[in-house]
N, C-alpha and C positions, 0 to 999 in steps of 0.2 A: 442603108439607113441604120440608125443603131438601136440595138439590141436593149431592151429593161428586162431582167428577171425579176420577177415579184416572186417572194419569199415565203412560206410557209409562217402565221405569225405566233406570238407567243398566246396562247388562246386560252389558259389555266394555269394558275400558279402548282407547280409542281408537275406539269404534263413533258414529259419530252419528245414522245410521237404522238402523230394521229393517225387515223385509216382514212384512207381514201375513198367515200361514198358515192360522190356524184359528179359527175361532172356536167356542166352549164354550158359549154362553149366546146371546138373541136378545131384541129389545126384550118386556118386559111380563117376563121371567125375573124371581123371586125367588130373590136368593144369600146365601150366606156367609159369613163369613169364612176365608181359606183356599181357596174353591173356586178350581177351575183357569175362567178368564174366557175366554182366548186361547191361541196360539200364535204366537212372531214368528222371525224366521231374523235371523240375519246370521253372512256368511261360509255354513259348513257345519255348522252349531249348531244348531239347533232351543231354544227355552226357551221353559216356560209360565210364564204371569202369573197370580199366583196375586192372589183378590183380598181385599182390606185392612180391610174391614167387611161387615155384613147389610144389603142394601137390594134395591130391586127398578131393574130395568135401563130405562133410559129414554131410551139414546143411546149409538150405536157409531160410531169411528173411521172407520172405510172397509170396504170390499170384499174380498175375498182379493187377494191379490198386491200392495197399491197398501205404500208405505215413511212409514211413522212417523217424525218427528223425537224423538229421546230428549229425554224431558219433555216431549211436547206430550202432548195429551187422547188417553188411548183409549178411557177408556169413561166414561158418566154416572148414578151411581145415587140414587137416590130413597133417603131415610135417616129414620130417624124422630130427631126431638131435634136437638142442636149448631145450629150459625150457618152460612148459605147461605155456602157458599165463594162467593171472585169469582173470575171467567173472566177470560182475557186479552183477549177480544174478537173473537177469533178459530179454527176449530177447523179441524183437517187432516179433507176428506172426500173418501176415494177418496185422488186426487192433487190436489185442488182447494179453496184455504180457502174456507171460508162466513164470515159474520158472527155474531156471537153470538146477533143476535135474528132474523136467519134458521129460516125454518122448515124443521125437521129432518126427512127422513123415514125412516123406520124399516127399517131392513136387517135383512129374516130373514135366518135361518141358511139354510133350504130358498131364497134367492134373494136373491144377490146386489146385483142392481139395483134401484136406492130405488121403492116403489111408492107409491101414495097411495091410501087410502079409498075414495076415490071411482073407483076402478076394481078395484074388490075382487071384481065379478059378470062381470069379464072373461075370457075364459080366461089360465090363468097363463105369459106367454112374455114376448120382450122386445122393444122396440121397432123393432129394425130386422124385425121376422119382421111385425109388425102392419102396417108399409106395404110391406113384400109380400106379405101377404094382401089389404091393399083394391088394390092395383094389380093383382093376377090376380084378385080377385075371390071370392075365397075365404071361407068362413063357418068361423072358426077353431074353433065351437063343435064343427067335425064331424072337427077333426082330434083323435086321440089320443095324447096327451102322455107320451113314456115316463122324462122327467125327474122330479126330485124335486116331490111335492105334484100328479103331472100334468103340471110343466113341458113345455110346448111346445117342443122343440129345434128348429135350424134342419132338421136329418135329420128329423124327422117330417115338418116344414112341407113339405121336397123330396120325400120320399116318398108324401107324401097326395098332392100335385100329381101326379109322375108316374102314379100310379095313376087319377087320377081324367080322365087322356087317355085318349078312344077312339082305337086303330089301325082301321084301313081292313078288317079283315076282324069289326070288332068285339068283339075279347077285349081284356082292359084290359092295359097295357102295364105289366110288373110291375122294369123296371129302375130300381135304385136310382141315383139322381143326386144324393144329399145332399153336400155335403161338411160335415166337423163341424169347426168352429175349436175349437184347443184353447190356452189361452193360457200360457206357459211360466212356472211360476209357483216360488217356494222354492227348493229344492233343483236341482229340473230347470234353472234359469234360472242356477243359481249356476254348475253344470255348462257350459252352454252360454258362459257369460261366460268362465269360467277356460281351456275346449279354444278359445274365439278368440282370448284374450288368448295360448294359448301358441301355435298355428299361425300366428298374423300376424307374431308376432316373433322367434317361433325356428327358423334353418332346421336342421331333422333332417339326422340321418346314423343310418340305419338296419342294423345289421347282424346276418342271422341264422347261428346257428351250431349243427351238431349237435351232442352231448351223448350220452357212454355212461353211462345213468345205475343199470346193474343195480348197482354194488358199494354206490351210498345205495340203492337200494329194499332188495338183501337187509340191508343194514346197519338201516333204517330200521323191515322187518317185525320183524327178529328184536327188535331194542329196545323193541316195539308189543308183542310177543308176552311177552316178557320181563318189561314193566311195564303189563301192561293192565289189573289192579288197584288201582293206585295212580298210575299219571301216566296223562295227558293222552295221546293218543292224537299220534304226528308225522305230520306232512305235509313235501312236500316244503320248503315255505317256512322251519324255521328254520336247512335245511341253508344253501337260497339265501345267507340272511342269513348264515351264518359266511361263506361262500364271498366276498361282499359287502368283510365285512370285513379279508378276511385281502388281498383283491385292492387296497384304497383305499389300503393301507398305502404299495407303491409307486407308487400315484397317485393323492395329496391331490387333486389338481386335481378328479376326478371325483368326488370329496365333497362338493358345493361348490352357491352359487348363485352368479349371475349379476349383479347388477344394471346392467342394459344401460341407463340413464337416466344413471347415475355411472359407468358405465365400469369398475366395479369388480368381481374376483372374491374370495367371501368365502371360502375352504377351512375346514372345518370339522375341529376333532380331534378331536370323537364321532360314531359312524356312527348319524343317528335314519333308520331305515328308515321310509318310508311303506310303508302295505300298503293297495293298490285292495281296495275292499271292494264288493259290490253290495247294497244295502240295496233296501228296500221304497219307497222315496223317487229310488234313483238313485246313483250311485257315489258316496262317498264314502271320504277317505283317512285312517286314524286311524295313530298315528305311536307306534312301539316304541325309546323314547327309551335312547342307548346299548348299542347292538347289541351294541360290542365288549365290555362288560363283562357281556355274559347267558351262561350255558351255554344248549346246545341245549334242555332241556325249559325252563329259563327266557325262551327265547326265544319257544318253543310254547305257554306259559301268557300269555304276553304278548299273541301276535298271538290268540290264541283269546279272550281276556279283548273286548280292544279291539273287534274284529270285530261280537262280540256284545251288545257296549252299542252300538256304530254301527247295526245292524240293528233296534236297538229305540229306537234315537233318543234314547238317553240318554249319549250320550257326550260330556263336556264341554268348551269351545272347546279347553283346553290337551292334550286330546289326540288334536286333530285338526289342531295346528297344528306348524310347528317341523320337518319330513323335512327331510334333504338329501340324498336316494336314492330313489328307490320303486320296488317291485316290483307288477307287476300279473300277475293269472293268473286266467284264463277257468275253471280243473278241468278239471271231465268235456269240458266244450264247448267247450275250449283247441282252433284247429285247429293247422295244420302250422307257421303261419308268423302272424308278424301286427308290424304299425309301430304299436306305443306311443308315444302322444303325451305328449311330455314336463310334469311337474308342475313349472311354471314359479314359482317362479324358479331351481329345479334343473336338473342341465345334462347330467344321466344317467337312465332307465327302463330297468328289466330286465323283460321279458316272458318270463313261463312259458306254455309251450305242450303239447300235447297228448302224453301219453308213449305208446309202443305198443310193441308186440314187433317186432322185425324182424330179418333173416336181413342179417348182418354178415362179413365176409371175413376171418382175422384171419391171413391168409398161409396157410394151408394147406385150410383149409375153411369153409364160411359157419356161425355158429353165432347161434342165438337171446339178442337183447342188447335190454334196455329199453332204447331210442332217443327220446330227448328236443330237437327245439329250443328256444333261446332267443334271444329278439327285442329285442336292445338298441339302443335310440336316445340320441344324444348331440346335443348344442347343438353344431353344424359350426361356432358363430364362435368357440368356446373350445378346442372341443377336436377336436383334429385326426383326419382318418380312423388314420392308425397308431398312435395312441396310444388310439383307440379300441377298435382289433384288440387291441391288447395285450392289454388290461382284458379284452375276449372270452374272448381265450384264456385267461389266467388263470384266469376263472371255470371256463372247460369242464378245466381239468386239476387243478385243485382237484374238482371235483365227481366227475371220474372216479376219481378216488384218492384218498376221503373221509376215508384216516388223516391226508393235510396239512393238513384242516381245525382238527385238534385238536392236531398237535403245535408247540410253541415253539421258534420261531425257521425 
C-alpha cells in the first residue's frame, strides 16, 4: 500500500524549527483525518498537528524534545489507494538524519528510545541502565519498574542496588541513592533559554519600594462588591497597569526595548503590558496589547481572558508576543521582596509582592494600612539608577492616591 508522509507545516512567519512535545498517536495507530498526530513549540506556542488523511501510522519523526525542520517528515502513513509519494532521501530522527532505505525503528509513545523486536522479552529500560546492571551484576528481571508499561528508571535501578546491600549488622540498607535525569524539554527549556539570554546580558538595577495600598484595596472591594453580578471580579493588576501607564508617559525611555547587538533603543507609544503567568507547563507571558487605551474592567477582562487560554495552552503566538513592560506577581505566595529578571529585550519589570496589614505611624499614632512592596528591575545600561527611582516613585504615589489614576491630565 502506499506510503504519505505528512510534513512538518509552516506554523509562524519567520519559525524554521520546532520541538517535538507530544506525541498523540504511536506506530501501528489507525488515524483520521483531522485527528490531532503531535504537539510541537516554538518560542512560547504550543500547536497541534492535526492530520490530513485516514491511514495507519508506520513511522515517527523523533523523540520528545529533539527540533523538526519546517517541511521536513514528521510522520509516515500507510494509505489505501493514490500513488507512493517520493521521499527526499533523507529523514530527521531524534537530531540525527537516517537514509531513506535505513531501517526505521519504532518509537512508542510509552518509550521514547528506538527498540527492536528482538529484544521485546527484555525488561523495558534503557541502555545505559543495562550496562549497569551487567557490570554490578544485577538480574533486571528482579527489579520493579515504576515507569510507564513497567519502565525500568534509573531511581529503580539505584534503589534495587542499595537495597539489595547487606550492612554489617544484617538489615538491608534502605537509603535511597538514585538520582533521576530530568531533560529540559518545551516550554521549561524555552524558559531557561530566555532567563540566560537575559542574566548574561543585562546588568539589573533592582529597586524595592513600600506601597500604601489600603485607598485601591478599599476602592477595589467596593467596585467587586458593587459589580459582582455582572463584571469580572479586580485584582490588583489592572490598577498596576493604569499606574504603568500614566508613569511611561513621563518616561518613554522605560517603555522601550533594547536591542544591544545594534545599539539601538526602540521607545514605544502604546503600553503592551506582559503579565508572568504560571501555567501548568511553566511561566509564560501573554501580552494585554494597548494598556493605555483599556479602562480598568477592560483591562481585568483582558489580563483574565489571556492568563486563562495561557494556562490551557491555547493561547496564540500573537498573544504572547509584542510586551514592552511586564508585570510579574507571585499572589498569595508573593514574599516581602524579590529581583525580577528582566523580559529581555525589555528594559523594565514590575514585581508585585505580598500585601499584609501592618501598624503605620502617620504622625500621631500607629494605624492599620495594607502595606504592599514592589520589586522593580531595570536594564542599568539604559537606564539610569535616578531615573529609575523616579519611575518607583511615581508608581508608589499613583497607587497611594488611586483618584490620579483616572483623572486627565
Amino acid at each position: 500500500m502506499p506510503i504519505h508522509t505528512i510534513l512538518l507545516p509552516d506554523v509562524g512567519e519567520g519559525i524554521a524549527e520546532a520541538e517535538l512535545m507530544e506525541w498523540h498517536v504511536k506506530i501501528g495507530d489507525f488515524v483520521k483525518e483531522d485527528d490531532i498526530l503531535a504537539a510541537v513549540m516554538t518560542d512560547k506556542a504550543a500547536i497541534e498537528i492535526p492530520c490530513a488523511c485516514d491511514g495507519q501510522v508506520q513511522w515517527l519523526a523523533g523523540e520528545i524534545g529533539y527540533m523538526i525542520a519546517i517541511g521536513g517528515p514528521l510522520l509516515k502513513l500507510e494509505i489505501e489507494g493514490g500513488a507512493v509519494e517520493q521521499d527526499t532521501g533523507e529523514h530527521l530522527v531524534g537530531n540525527n538524519l537516517i537514509e531513506n532505505n535505513a531501517p526505521i525503528k519504532a518509537i512508542k509513545q510509552d518509550d521514547t528510545s528506538a527498540v527492536n523486536d528482538n529484544n521485546a522479552h527484555k525488561p523495558l529500560t534503557s541502555p545505559s541502565i543495562r550496562k549497569r546492571a551487567k557490570n554490578a551484576g544485577v538480574d533486571l528481571r528482579k527489579v520493579t519498574g515504576t515507569g510507564p508499561k513497567g519502565r525500568i528508571t534509573l531511581s529503580d535501578f539505584s534503589d534495587y542496588s542499595a537495597e539489595s546491600q547487606k550492612v554489617d549488622n544484617g538489615k538491608v540498607s534502605r537509603h535511597k541513592t538514585g538520582v533521576t535525569k530530568v531533560k529540559l524539554v518545551g516550554m521549561r527549556r524555552k524558559i531557561a533559554q530566555k532567563m540566560t539570554l537575559s542574566k548574561s546580558r543585562i546588568p539589573h538595577i533592582t529597586i524595592v519600594e513600600e506601597v500604601d495600598m489600603t485607598n485601591v484595596e478599599n476602592l477595589r472591594k467596593q467596585l467587586n462588591i458593587k459589580h459582582k453580578d455582572t463584571r469580572i471580579k479586580l485584582t490588583v493588576i489592572p490598577f498596576m497597569m493604569r499606574a504603568i501607564v500614566e508613569a511611561v508617559k513621563e518616561q518613554p525611555q522605560i517603555n522601550a526595548h533594547f536591542d544591544d547587538e545594534e545599539g539601538v533603543i526602540y521607545q514605544y507609544g502604546g503600553v503592551h503590558c506582559g503579565i508572568a503567568t504560571q501555567t501548568p507547563n511553566g511561566l509564560t507571558v501573554p501580552v494585554v496589547k494597548h494598556a493605555e487605551a483599556l479602562s480598568l474592567w477592560e483591562s481585568a477582562d483582558d489580563v483574565h481572558g489571556l492568563a486563562s487560554l495561557a494556562r490551557e495552552g491555547k493561547a496564540i503566538r500573537d498573544a504572547l508576543t509584542g510586551s514592552t513592560i511586564t508585570i510579574t506577581s507571585l499572589g498569595a505566595l508573593g514574599a516581602l521582596a524579590s529581583t525580577p529578571i528582566i523580559n529581555h529585550p525589555e528594559v523594565a519589570i514590575i514585581g508585585i509582592n505580598k500585601m499584609a496589614i501592618r501598624p503605620m505611624w502617620d504622625g500621631q499614632q500607629f494605624q492599620p494600612r495594607n502595606m504592599m512592596n514592589i520589586s522593580c528591575s531595570f536594564d542599568h545600561r539604559v537606564i539610569d539608577g535616578w531615573d529609575a527611582a523616579v519611575f518607583v516613585q511615581k508608581i508608589k504615589a499613583l497607587l497611594e492616591t488611586p483618584a490620579m489614576l483616572f483623572i486627565e491630565g
